[in-house]
C-alpha positions as a LaTeX table, in Angstrom:
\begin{tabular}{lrrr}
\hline
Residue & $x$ (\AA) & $y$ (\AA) & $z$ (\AA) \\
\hline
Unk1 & 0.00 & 0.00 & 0.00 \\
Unk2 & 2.92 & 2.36 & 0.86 \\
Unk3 & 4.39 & 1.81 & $-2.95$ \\
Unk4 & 1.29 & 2.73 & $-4.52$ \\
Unk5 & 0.81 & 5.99 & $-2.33$ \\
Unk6 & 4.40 & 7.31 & $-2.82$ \\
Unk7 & 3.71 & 6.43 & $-6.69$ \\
Unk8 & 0.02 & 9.04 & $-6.40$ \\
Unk9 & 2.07 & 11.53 & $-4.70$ \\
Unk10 & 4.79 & 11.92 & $-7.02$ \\
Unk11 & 1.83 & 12.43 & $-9.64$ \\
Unk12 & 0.41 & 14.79 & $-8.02$ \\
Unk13 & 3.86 & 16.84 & $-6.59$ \\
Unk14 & 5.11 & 16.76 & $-10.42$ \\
Unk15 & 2.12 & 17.46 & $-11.76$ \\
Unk16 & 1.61 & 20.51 & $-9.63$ \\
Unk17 & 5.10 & 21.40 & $-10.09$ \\
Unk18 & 4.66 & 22.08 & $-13.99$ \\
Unk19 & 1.68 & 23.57 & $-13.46$ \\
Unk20 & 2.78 & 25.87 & $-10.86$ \\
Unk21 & 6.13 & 26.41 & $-13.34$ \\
Unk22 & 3.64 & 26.97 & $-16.44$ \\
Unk23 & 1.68 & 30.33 & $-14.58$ \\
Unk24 & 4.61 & 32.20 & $-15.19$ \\
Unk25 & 5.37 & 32.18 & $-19.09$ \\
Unk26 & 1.19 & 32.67 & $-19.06$ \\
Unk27 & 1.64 & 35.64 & $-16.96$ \\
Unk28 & 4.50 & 36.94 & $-18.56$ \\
Unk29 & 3.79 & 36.82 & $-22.39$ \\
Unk30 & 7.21 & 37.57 & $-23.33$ \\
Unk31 & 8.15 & 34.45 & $-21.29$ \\
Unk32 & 5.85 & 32.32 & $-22.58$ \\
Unk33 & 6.85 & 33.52 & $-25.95$ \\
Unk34 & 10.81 & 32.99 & $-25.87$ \\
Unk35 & 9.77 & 29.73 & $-24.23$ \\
Unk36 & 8.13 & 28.29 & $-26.66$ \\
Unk37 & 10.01 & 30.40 & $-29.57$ \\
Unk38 & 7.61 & 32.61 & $-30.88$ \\
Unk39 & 8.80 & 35.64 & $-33.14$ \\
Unk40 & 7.56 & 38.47 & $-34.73$ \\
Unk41 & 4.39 & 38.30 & $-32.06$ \\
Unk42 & 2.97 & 41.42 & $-30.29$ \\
Unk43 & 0.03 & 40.11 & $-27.65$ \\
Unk44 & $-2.74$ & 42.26 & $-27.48$ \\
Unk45 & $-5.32$ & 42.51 & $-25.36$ \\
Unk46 & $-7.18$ & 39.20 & $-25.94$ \\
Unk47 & $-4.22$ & 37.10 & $-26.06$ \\
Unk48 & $-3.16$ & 38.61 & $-22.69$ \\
Unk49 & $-6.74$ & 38.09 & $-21.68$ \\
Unk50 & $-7.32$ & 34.09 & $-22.69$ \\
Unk51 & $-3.99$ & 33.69 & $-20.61$ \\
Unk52 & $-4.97$ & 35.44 & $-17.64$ \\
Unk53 & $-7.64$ & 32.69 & $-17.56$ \\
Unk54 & $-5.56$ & 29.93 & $-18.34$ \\
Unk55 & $-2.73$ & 31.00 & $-15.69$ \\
Unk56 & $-5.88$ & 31.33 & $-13.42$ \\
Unk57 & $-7.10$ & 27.93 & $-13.89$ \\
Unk58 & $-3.45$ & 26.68 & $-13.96$ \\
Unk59 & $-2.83$ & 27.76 & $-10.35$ \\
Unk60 & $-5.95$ & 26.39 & $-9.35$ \\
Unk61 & $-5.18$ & 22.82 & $-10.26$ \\
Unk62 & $-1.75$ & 23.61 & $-8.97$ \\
Unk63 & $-4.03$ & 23.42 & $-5.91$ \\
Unk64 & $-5.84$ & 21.01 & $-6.04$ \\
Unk65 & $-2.91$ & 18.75 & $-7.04$ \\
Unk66 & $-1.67$ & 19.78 & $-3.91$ \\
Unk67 & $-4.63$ & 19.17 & $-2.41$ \\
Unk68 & $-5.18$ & 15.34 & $-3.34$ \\
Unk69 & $-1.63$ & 14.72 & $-2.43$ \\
Unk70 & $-2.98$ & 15.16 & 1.41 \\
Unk71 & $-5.21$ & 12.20 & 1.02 \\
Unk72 & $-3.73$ & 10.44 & $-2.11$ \\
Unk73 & $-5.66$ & 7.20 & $-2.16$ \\
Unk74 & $-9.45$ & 8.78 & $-1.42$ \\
Unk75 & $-8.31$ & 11.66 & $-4.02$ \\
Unk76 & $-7.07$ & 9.32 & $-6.96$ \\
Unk77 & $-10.05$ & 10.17 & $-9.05$ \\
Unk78 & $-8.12$ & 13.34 & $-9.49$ \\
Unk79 & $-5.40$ & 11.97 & $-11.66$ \\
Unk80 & $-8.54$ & 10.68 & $-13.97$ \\
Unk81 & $-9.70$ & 14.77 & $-14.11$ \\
Unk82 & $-6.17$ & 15.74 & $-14.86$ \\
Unk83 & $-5.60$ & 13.04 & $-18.01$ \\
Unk84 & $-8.73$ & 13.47 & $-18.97$ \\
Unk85 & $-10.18$ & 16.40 & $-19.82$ \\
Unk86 & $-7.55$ & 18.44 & $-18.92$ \\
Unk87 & $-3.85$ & 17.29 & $-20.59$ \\
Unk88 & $-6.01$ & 15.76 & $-23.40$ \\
Unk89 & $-7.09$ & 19.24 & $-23.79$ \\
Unk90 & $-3.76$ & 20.76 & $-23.30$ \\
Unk91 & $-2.18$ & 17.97 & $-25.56$ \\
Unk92 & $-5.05$ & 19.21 & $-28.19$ \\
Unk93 & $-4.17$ & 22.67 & $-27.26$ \\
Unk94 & $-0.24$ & 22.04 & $-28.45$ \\
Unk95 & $-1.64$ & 20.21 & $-32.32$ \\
Unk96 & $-3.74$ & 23.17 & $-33.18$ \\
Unk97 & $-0.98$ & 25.64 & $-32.65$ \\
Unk98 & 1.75 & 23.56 & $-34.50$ \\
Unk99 & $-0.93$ & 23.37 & $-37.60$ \\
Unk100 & $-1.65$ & 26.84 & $-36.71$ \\
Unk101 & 1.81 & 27.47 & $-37.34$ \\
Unk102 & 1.88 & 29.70 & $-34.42$ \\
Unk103 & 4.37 & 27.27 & $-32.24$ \\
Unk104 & 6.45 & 25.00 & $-34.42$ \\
Unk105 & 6.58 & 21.47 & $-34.21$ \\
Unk106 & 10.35 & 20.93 & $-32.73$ \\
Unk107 & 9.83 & 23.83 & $-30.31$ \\
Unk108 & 6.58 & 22.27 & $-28.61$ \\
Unk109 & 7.57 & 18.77 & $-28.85$ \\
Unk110 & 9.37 & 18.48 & $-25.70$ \\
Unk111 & 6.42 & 19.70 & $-24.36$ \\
Unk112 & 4.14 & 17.18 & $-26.16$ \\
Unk113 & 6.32 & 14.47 & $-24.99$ \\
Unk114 & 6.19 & 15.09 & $-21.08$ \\
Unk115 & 2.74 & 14.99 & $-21.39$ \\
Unk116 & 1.98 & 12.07 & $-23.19$ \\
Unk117 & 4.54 & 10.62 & $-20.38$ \\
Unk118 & 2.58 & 12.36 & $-17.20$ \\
Unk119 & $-0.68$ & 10.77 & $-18.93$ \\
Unk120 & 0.50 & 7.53 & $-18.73$ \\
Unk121 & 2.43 & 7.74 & $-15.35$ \\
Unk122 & $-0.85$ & 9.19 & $-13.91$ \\
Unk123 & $-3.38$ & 6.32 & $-15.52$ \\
Unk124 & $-0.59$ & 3.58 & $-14.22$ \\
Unk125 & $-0.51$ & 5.31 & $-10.67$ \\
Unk126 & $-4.69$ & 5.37 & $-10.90$ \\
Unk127 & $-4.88$ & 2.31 & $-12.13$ \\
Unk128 & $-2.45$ & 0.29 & $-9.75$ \\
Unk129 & $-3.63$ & 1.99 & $-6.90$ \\
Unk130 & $-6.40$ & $-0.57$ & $-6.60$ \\
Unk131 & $-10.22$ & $-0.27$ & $-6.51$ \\
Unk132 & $-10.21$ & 1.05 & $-3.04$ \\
Unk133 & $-10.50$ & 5.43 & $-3.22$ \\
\hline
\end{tabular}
């Protein structure tokens, strides 16, 4: 039982890691821009607006990550809420603005690629953790 609490908590302490690290280049355009390697981009007001929200909701399941790593086996069903709908969104997020051309491929790949890994380390940890939660 200990094994397959340590493996929820380091879900839920990475995964509110990177999304605590991922407020700031949403906060700070320019960051988020020379992050990702954006050029030749001024953000106006509804770009800074949409990530306002984003950063918003990114801090808040910071939290809540946080929060289901107090009782990690009764608050698995979180890891299910993060994979799905959330990085599936985010992962959908990442294709439209590579075929957007706004992002290209090679810069948001890395990105691409820890989440498909979190998704599956979080589904493993959910489903190994038994029935029980």
């Amino acid at each position: 039982m200990k094994k397959k609490e340590t493996l929820l908590r380091v879900c839920y302490i990475t995964g509110a890691v990177l999304d605590g690290f991922m407020v700031f280049p949403m906060v700070i355009p320019q960051l988020g821009l020379a992050l990702f390697g954006v050029e030749n981009f001024i953000p106006g007001a509804s770009y800074k607006y949409a990530m306002y929200l984003g950063a918003t909701l990114m801090a808040g399941w910071t939290f809540l990550l946080l929060w289901a790593n107090k009782k990690p086996i009764e608050r698995k069903g979180i890891l299910l809420l993060t994979v799905f709908p959330v990085m599936a969104g985010l992962f959908t997020s990442d294709i439209y603005a590579v075929t957007a051309k706004f992002i290209t491929f090679p810069k948001m790949l890395p990105t691409m690629i820890v989440q498909v890994v979190l998704a599956v380390l979080f589904l493993y940890s959910y489903i190994s953790s038994g029935k029980k939660g």
